[in-house]
N, C-alpha and C positions, 0 to 999 in steps of 0.2 A: 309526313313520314310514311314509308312504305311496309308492312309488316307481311312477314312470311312463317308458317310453323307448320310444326308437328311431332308418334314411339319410332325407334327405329325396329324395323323386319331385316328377315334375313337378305342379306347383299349379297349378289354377285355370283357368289360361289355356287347357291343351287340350280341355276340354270347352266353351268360349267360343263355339265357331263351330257347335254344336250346338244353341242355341236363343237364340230373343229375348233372354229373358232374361241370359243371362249374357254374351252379345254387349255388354248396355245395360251391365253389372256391369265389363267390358273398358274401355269407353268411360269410364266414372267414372273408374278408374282410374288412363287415360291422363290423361285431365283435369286429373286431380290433379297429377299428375307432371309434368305442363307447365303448370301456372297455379301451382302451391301450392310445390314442390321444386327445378323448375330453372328458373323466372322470373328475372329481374332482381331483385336485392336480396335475394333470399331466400338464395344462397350455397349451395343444394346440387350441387356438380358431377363428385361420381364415380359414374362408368358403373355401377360393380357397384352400388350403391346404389338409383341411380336406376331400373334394372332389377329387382332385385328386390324394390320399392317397387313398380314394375306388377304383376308377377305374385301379390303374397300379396294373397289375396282377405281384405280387411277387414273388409267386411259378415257374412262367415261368423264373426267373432271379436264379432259387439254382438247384441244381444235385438232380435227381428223390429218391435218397435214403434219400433225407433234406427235403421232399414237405410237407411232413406231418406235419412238422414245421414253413412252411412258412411265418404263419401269428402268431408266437408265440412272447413274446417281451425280443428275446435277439438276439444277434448277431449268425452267421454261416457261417462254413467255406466253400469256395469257390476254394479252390487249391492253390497252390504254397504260402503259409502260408499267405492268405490275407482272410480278411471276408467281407461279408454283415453286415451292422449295424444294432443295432434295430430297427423297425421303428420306434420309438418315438426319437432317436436320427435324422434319414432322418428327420420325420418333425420337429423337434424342430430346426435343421438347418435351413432347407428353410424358415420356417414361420419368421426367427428372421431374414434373409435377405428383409422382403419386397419388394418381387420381382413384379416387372409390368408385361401385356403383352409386350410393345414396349420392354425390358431388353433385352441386349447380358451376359449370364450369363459362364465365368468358371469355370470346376471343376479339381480339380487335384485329381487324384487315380481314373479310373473307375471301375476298379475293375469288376464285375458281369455286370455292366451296372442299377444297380435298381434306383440309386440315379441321374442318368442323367437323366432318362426317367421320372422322378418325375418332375424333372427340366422343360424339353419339355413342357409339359403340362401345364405351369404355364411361359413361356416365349417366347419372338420370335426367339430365336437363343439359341441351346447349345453348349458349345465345352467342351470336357473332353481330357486328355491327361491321357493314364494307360502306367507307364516303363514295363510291364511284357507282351512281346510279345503274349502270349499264348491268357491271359485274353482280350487284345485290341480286336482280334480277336474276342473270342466268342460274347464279350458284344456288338462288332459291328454288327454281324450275327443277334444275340437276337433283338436286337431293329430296326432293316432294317425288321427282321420277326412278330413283333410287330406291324408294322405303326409310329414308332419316325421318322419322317423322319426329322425334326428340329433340330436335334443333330449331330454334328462330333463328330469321335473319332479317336484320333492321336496317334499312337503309340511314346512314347518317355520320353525325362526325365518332370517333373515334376513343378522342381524346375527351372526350365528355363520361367517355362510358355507357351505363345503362342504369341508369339510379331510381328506377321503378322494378326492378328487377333485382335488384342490389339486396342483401352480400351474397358475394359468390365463396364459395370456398376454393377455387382458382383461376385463376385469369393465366392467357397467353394472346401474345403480342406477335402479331406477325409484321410489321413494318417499326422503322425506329426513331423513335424519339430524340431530342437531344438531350433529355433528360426527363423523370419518371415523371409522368402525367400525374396531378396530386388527384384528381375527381375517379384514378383509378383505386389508389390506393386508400382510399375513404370507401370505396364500395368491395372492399376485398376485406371479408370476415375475419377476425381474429382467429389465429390458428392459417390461414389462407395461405397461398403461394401463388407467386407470380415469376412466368419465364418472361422475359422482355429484352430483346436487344436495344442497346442506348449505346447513342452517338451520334457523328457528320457522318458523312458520304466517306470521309477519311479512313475513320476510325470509326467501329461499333466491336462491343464487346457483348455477349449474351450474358445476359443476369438472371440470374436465383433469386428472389427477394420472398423471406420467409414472415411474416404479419405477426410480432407477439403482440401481449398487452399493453406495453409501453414504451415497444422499440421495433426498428425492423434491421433483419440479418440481411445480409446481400453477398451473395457467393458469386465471385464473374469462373463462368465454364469455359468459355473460349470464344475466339475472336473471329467473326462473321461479318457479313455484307447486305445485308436485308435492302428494300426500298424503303424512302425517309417516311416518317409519318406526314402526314398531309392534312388539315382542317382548321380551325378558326380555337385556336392555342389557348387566346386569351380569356375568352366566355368564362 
């Protein structure tokens, strides 16, 4: 297994007033955050969210030929057939977890790296786990280049979880299962939350799943298209 870590520093934003450039990369941003997140109908309306939704720089997490899309609202592709989400998807996740500062939060699929480092910023600890050797790499390079230093990422399966790590007090699922993984749900601390989309390629629906003492609640939000989960199920 491959391990990657570290507090997060300030992103993005202070080198912003430094040149054209990242002035224009600010402006997107902002854009985004007030057309696409907290517009009317869209429903995203916590402060910490919508804030650190301005400040992580997204175009630094897509391939130089995607940049000009960066802050556009749909998804994009990332290699080895895995995408970046919208970000009104990233924050309708986050914000419907209720995350703390003191929060240990998992993610499974990191993919690019953009939806952990969203994370960072909004908690004391993150841990992601990407199966796709290639991506673990980059997204770990990206956000050690960044300043996430509050984030691991662990190359490996998914569906396993992280159970030296374990409890979290919430987990989110960026790829979909066809039904909830139980080794996540045994590392997700009572009181916990878990955003997870479940389904086929057909049908996926995004889940709520709230961790009591002797039951779990499960709210579906709305119906989405994620990439399947992928890894060795059965272990």
């Amino acid at each position: 297994m491959v391990f990657f870590g570290g507090r997060i520093h300030a992103v993005g934003s202070g080198s912003a007033s430094t040149s054209d450039a990242e002035a224009e990369w600010t402006r997107a941003r902002e854009c985004m955050v007030a057309e696409q997140l907290a517009a009317p109908g869209r429903g995203i309306t916590s402060p910490r969210v919508l804030k650190v939704m301005e400040r992580v720089p997204r175009h630094e997490f897509v391939s130089a030929p995607q940049r000009d899309q960066a802050y556009d609202d749909h998804p994009l592709p990332i290699g080895y057939g895995q995408t970046i989400s919208q970000p009104y998807i990233v924050a309708l996740m986050t914000e419907r977890l209720h995350l703390l500062p003191t929060d240990r939060v998992l993610e499974i699929g990191t993919g690019c790296g953009y939806q952990a480092a969203v994370l960072a910023g909004l908690v004391r600890e993150g841990y992601s786990i990407e199966i796709i050797p290639e991506l673990a790499r980059a997204a770990a390079s990206t956000l050690r280049r960044l300043g996430f230093t509050n984030v691991q990422v662990k190359e490996g399966n998914g569906y396993l979880g992280w159970p030296e790590q374990a409890p979290f007090e919430a987990m989110i699922v960026t790829c979909a299962p066809e039904a909830i993984p139980k080794p996540l749900l045994s590392q997700l601390r009572e009181g916990g939350r878990m955003m997870v989309p479940v389904g086929d390629r057909a049908e996926q629906n995004l889940i709520l799943l709230c961790k009591g003492r002797s039951h779990l609640t499960e709210e579906a939000v709305l119906p989405v298209r994620f990439v399947p989960m992928t890894g060795e199920w059965m272990k």
